[in-house]
Every structure is written in C-alpha cells, then in structure tokens.
VEXDREN-2710 file (C-alpha; in Angstrom, 1 decimal):
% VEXDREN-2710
k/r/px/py/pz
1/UNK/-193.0/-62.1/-3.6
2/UNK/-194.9/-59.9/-2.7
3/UNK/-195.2/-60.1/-3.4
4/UNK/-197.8/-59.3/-2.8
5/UNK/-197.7/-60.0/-5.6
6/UNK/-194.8/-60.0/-2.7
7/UNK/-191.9/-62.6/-2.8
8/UNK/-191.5/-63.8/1.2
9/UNK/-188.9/-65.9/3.5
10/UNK/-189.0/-68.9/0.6
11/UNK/-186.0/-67.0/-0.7
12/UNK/-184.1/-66.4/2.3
13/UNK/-181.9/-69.7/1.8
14/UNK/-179.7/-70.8/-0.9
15/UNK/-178.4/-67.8/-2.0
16/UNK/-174.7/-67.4/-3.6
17/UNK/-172.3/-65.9/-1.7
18/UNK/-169.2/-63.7/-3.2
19/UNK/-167.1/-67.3/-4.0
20/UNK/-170.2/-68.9/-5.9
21/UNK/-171.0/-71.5/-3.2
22/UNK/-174.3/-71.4/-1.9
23/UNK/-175.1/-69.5/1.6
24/UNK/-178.0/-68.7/3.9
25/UNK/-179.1/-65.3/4.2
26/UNK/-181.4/-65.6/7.7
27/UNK/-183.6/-62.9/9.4
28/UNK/-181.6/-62.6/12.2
29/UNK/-183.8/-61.8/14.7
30/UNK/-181.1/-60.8/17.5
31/UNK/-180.2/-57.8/15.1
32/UNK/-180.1/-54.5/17.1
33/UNK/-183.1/-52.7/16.4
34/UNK/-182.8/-48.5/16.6
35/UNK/-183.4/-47.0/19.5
36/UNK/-182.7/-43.5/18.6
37/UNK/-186.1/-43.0/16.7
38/UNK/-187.3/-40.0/18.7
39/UNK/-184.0/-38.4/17.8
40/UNK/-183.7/-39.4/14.4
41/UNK/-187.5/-38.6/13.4
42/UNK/-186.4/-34.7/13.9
43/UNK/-183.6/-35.2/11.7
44/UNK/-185.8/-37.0/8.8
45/UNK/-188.1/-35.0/8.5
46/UNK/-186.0/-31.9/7.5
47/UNK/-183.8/-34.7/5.4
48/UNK/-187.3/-35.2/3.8
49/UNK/-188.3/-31.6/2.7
50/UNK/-184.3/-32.5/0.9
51/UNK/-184.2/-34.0/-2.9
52/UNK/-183.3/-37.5/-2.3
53/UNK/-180.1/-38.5/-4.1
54/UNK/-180.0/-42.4/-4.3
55/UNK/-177.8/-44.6/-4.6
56/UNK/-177.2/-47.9/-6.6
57/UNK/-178.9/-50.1/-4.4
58/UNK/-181.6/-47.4/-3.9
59/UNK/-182.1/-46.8/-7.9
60/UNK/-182.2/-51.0/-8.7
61/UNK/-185.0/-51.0/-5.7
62/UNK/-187.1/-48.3/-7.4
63/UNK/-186.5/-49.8/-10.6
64/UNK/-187.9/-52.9/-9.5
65/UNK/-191.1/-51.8/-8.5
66/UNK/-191.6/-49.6/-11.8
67/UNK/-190.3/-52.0/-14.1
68/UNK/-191.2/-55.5/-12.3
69/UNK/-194.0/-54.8/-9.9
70/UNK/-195.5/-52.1/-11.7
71/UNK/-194.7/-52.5/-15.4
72/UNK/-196.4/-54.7/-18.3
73/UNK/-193.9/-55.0/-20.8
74/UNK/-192.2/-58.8/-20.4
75/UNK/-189.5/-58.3/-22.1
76/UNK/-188.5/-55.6/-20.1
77/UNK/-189.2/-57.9/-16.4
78/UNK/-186.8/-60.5/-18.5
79/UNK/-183.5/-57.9/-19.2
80/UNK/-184.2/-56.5/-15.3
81/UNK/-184.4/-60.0/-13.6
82/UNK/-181.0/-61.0/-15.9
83/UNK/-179.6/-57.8/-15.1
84/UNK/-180.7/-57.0/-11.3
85/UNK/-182.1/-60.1/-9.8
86/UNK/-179.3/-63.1/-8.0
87/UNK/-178.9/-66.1/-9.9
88/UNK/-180.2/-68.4/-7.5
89/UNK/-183.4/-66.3/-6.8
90/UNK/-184.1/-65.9/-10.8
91/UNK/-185.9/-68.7/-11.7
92/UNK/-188.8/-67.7/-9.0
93/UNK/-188.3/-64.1/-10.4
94/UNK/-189.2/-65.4/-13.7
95/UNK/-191.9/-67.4/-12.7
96/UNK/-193.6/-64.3/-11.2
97/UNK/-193.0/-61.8/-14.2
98/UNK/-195.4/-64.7/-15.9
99/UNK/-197.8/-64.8/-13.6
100/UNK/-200.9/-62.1/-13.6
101/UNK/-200.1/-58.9/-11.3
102/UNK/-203.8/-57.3/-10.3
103/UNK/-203.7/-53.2/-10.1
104/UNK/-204.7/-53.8/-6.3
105/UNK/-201.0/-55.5/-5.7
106/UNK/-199.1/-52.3/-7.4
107/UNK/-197.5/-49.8/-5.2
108/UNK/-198.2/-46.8/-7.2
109/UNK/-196.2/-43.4/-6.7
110/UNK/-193.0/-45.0/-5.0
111/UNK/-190.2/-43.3/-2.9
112/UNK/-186.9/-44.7/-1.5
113/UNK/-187.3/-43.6/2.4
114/UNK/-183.9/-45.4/3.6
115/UNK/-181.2/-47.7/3.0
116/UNK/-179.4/-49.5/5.8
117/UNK/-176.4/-52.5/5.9
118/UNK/-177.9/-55.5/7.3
119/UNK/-176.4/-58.5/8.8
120/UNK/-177.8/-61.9/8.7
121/UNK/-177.1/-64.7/11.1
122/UNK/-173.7/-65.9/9.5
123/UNK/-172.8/-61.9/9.6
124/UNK/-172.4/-61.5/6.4
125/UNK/-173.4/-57.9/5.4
126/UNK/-175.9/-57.4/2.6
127/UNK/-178.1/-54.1/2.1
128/UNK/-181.7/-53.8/2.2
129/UNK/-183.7/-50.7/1.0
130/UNK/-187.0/-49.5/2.5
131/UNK/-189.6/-47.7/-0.4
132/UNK/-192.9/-46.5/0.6
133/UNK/-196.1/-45.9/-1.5
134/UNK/-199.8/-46.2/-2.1
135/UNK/-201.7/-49.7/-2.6
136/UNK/-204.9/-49.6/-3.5
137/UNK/-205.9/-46.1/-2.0
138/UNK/-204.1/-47.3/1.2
139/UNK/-201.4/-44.6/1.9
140/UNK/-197.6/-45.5/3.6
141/UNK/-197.9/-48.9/1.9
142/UNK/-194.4/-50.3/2.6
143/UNK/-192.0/-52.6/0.6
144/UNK/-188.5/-53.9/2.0
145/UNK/-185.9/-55.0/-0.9
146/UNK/-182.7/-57.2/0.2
147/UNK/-179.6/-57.2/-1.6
148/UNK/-176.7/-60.0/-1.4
149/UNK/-173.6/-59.5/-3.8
150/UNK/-175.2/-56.7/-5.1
151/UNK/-178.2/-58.3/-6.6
152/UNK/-182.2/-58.9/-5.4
153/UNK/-182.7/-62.0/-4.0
154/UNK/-186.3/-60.9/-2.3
155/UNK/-188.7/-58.4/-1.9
156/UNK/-190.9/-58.5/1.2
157/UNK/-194.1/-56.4/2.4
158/UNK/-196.8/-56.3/5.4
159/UNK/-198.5/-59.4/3.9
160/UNK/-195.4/-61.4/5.6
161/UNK/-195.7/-59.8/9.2
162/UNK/-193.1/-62.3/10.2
163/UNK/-190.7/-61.2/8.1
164/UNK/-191.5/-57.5/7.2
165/UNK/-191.5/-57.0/11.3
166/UNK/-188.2/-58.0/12.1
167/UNK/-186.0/-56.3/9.1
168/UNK/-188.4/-53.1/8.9
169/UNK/-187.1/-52.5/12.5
170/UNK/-183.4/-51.9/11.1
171/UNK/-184.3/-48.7/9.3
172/UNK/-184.6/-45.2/11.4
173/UNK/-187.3/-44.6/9.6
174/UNK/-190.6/-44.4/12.1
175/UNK/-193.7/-46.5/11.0
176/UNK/-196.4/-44.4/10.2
177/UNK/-199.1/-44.4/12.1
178/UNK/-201.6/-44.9/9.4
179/UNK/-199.6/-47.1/7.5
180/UNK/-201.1/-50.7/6.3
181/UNK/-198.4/-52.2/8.7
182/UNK/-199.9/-51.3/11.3
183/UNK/-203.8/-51.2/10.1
184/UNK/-203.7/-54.6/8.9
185/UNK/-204.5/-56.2/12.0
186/UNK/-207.5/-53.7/13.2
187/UNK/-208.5/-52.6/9.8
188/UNK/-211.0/-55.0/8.0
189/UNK/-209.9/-52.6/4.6
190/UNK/-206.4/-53.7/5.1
191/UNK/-207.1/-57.4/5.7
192/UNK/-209.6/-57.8/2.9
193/UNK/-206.5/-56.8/0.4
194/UNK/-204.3/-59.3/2.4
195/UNK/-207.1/-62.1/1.2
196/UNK/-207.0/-60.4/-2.3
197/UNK/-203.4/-61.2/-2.5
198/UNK/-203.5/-64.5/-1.1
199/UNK/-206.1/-65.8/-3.8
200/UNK/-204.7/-64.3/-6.6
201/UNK/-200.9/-66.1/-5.7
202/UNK/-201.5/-69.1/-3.6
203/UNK/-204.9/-69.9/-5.2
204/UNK/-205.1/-69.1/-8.3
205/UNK/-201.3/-68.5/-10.2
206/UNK/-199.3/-71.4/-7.9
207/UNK/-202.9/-73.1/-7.7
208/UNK/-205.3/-73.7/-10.3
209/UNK/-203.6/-72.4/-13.0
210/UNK/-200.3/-74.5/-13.1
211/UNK/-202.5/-77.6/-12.0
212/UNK/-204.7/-76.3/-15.4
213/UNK/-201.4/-75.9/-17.6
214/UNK/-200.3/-79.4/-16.3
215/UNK/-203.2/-81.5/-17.0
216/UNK/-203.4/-79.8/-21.0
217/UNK/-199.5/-79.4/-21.9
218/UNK/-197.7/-81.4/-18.5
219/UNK/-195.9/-78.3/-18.2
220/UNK/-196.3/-75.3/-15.0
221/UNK/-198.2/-72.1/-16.6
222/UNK/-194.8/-71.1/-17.5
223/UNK/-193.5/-73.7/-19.3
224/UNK/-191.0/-75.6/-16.7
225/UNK/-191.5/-79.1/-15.5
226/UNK/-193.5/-79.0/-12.3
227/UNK/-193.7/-81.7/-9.3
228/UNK/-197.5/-82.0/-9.3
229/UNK/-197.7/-84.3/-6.1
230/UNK/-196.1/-80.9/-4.3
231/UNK/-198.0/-78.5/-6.1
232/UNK/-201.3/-80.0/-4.8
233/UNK/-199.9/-80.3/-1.4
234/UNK/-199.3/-76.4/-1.5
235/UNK/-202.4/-75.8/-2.5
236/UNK/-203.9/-78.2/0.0
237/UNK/-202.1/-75.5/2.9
238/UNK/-203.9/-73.2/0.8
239/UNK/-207.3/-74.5/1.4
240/UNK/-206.9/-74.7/4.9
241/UNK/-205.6/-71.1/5.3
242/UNK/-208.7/-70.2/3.5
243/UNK/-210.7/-71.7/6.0
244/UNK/-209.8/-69.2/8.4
245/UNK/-210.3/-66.3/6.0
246/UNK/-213.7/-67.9/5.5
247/UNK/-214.1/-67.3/9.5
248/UNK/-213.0/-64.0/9.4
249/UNK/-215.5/-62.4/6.4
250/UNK/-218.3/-64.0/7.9
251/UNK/-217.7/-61.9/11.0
252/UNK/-217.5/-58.7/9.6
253/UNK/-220.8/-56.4/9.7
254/UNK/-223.6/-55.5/7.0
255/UNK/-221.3/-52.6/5.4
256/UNK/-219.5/-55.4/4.0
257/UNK/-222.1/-57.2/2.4
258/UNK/-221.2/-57.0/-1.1
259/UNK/-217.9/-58.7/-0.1
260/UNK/-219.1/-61.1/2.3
261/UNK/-221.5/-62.2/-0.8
262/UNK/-218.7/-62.2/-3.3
263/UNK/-216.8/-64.0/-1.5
264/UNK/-219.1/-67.0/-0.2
265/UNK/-219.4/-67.9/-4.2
266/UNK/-215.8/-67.8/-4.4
267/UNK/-214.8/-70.0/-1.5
268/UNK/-217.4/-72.6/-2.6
269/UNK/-216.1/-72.9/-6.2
270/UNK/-212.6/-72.9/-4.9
271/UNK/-213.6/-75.8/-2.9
272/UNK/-215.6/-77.4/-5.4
273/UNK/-212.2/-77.1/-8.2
274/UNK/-209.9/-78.7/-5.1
275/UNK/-212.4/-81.7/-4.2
276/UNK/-212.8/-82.4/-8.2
277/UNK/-208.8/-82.5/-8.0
278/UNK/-208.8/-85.1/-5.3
279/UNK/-211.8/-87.2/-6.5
280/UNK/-209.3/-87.2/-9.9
281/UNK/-206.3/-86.4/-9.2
282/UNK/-203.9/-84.3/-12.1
283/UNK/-202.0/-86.3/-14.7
284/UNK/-199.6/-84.9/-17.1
285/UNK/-201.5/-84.3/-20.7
286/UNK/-204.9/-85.7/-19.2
287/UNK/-207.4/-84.1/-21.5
288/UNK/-210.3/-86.2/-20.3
289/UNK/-209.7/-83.9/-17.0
290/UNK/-211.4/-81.2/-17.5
291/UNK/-211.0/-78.5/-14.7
292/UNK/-213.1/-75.1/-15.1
293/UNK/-211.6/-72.4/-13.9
294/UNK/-213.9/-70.1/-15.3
295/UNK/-216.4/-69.4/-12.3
296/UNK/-213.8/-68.9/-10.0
297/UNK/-211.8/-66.2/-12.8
298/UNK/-215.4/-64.6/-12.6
299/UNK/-215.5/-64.6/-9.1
300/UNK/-212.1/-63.4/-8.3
301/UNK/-212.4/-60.2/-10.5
302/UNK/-215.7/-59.2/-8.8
303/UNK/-213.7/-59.9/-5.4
304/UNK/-211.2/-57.6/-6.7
305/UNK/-213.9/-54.7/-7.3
306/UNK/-215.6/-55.1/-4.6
307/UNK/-212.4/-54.6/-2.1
308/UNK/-211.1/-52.1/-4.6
309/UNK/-214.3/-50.1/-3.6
310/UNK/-213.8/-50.4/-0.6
311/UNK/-210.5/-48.7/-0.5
312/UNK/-211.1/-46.2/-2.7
313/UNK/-210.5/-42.4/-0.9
END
C-alpha cells in the first residue's frame, strides 16, 4: 500500500463486483500496451501547458494522497476510507491509516497526469488514474490508483515493479526519464528509499509492532484479532528479503558510509528481536515476554535521516 507506505497486488482479489458477489480484479498482463507514445508525447505536452480539469475518479485519486497518504488527521483517513475506499479493501485501508507514515513515503506536490479504462482478465472494465510527484527530493515519483465500482480498492507505486510495470504501460503518458521508475534499479538513492519503505511496513508496522501489541493486549496494533502463527511467518519472508538488502548495502562504496553504518546496527537488532521471537515464541497477553523495540525505533529513525540526506537536492 504503498504503499509505500504503498498498498500492492494483496488487494487485487476478492473485490465486489456491481451485484455484491465477490470478483477478481487481475493484472492482465495481455492488455494492449500504447504504441502511439511518440505521437501522443507531442500532444501532452501542449495538453500540459492546459489547466487540468479532472474528473471524479481523478479528484478521489488526488484526494487520496492529500488526505490519506499525506494527511495526519485520523478522523479524516476514517470518513475518506468510508466514503472513497471498496468495502472489501477497507479493513486493510484502515489498518494502514493506523499505522505510522514516515515524511520519506509522502508524495508531496501531486498532479493527476492521466486517467485511462482498464480491463482486467475477466474484462470487466474499471478505471485507474496515474498522479505524479516528488518523494523524498526524488522528482517524477509515480503512483497508479485503481478503481472498481467506483471506489479504491489499491494504490500501487515503483516499490512493486511487478505490478506498477504492467498497468503504468496503459497510460499514454511517457515515463520520465529521470523518474524513480526507472532509477530504482541503477540508482543506489532510489534503492536505499525502496529499503526505507520496506523496514518501516514489513518490519516494523506488520512486524514487530503487532507482534509487540499481541504479546501486551492479544490484539494487532490496531485493535483486531490477529493470527499470530501467520504474522511471524510474514515476517519470517521478511527476514530473508532483508538478507539480500544486507548484500546489497554492503556493496555500495565509501560515500555511503553513514548508511552502510546505520544500517549494519539495524539489521543486527532486527535479527536479534526475530531470534528472541523464535527462542520464545508470542503468546496472547504474555507479559513475562518482554520484546524491546526500542533500539531498533532508534535505529530506524537514524536510517531515515541518513537516506533522507542523501536525497536531499
């Protein structure tokens, strides 16, 4: 979700169709992908230099990102997710408007570049909107919002290549050529916000925080039941993804020490939290348990900075 904080694929099944009945809303990768975009760059640009009037689906997607992705106030996320958001996708919309949204995951300044009907493998016709902006100093930062029945049921970004890849190539709007899409796999900047992300939502809010909120109230950090036995499996994947990020920081050169440092204490504590978890495994309202999180809170924030600097103009 980001969603970064980006909400991905999870949400692309089980989504209501127009009767009430649940329905699958694939990526359908055999979509026809433009192949006018020499032609049509021409005409967007002097469409550009135009005031953009937007539509419905065009103002709910910007309001998403000001009020959701970029906004504080809850109650405000709550009356948007009732209002905006699919019934099947609102409990995970809910469960992100609780969670902690760093500055580095905003997309600050955002502008609706396109809207576009899209087809998904059933050919069902939904709508999916294409806003651009600035992440953390990194210009052309690109989200992708699909509607179904004329609500959100996900957002996607860069962070999810898999995903992002396939729909972005339904709009006829070109990739920039300094956009995070395609930096993020040459651009050690880039990358080193994609690990930002990744600790702060699969580590730390879907990690060790619910696991922390279990083992003191048997509750997630939002207040819902939560399966414990698959939260620690999730966060098991987790471990072993950050394995490879390990790999990658290590490789990068002296102008990164600061990171590179930063980052060795946060791995370690990250694996020290996860192999106290499995030496004692969670139970509901186990207050002899006692699982620090505060190192790793330490070390995360000075992660943050330290990338932040990095992208900074």
């Amino acid at each position: 979700m980001a969603l970064g904080i980006v909400i991905t694929a999870t949400l692309l099944s089980g989504c209501s169709s127009s009767d009430g009945k649940a329905s699958n809303t694939n990526i359908n990768t055999n979509s026809k992908a433009n192949t006018d975009s020499n032609t049509n760059k021409n005409t967007i640009a002097a469409d550009s230099k135009k005031e953009k009037k937007l539509n419905a689906y065009e103002k709910t997607a910007l309001e998403y990102v000001n009020v959701f992705m970029n906004g504080t106030d809850p109650e405000a996320k709550k009356a948007f997710i009732t209002d905006n958001i699919h019934t099947e996708a609102q409990p995970i919309f809910q469960l992100l408007a609780a969670k902690e949204i760093p500055e580095s995951s905003k997309l600050q300044d955002p502008k609706v570049l396109e809207s576009q009907d899209y087809k998904d493998k059933e050919g069902k016709k939904n709508k999916i909107v294409l806003i651009e902006g600035t992440k953390s100093s990194l210009p052309n930062s690109e989200i992708i919002v699909l509607f179904v029945d004329e609500k959100i049921v996900w957002v996607t970004s860069a962070t999810d290549k898999q995903t992002f890849d396939v729909v972005r190539k339904e709009f006829k709007h070109p990739i920039p050529e300094n956009s995070s899409v395609e930096n993020s796999a040459t651009d050690p900047k880039a990358t080193l916000q994609e690990i930002q992300n990744f600790i702060v939502s699969d580590i730390w809010n879907t990690g060790f925080v619910d696991i922390s909120w279990y083992l003191a109230d048997g509750t997630s950090s939002t207040g819902e039941s939560l399966d414990i036995d698959f939260t620690m499996e999730q966060l098991g994947k987790a471990i072993d993804k950050k394995s490879e990020y390990d790999k990658y920081i290590q490789s990068l050169s002296d102008e990164y020490s600061s990171v590179k440092n930063t980052w060795g204490k946060l791995s370690a504590e990250v694996d020290f939290l996860y192999q106290q978890l499995q030496s004692n495994p969670p139970k509901a309202n186990d207050s002899s348990n006692k699982l620090d999180n505060g190192k790793l809170k330490q070390y995360m924030q000075a992660f943050e900075k330290d990338v932040s600097e990095l992208t900074k103009p």
